[in-house]
Steps between C-alpha positions, in 0.01 A plus 500: 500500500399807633163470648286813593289497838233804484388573818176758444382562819236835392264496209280799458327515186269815445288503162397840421142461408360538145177545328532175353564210807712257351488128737882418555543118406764315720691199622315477842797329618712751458583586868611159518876514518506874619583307879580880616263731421381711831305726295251489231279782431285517153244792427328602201525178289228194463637137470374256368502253799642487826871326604568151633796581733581810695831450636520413920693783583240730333435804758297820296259359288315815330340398159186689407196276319652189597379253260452168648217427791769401756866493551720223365435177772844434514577879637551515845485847650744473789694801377223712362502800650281766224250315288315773349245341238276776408236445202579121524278206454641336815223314699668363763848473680485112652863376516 
């Protein structure tokens, strides 16, 4: 068997923005087994609820109208080194 590792360590999704704002429904455990991605950047797009996991190694964090109230609990920021969260609903950063 030929197995397939996919290593995504960047994910920058930019929604152009429409007259009519569609909410993006998704598996908020999707980041789950993404164990190197170093990058995530989404503008332009409004989901539907916020993730469980970011990934440890995690170091820009840009994501524009963050959904959830807080970041996953099980996130620790160690490597963080860019959280930009404008337009978020992020009350507090307690880890």
């Amino acid at each position: 068997k030929c197995k397939r590792l996919f290593k995504i360590e960047i994910i920058c999704l930019d929604f152009s923005i429409s007259d009519k704002e569609e909410t993006v429904e998704w598996n908020e455990n999707a980041f789950m087994k993404m164990k190197n991605l170093k990058i995530l950047i989404i503008r332009n797009c409004k989901f539907s609820k916020g993730p469980n996991y970011f990934p440890e190694g995690l170091r820009v964090l840009e994501w524009h109208r963050y959904p959830s109230n807080c970041l996953p609990s099980n996130f620790d920021p160690i490597n963080l080194v860019i959280c930009k969260l404008p337009d978020s609903s992020i009350t507090s950063f307690e880890f």
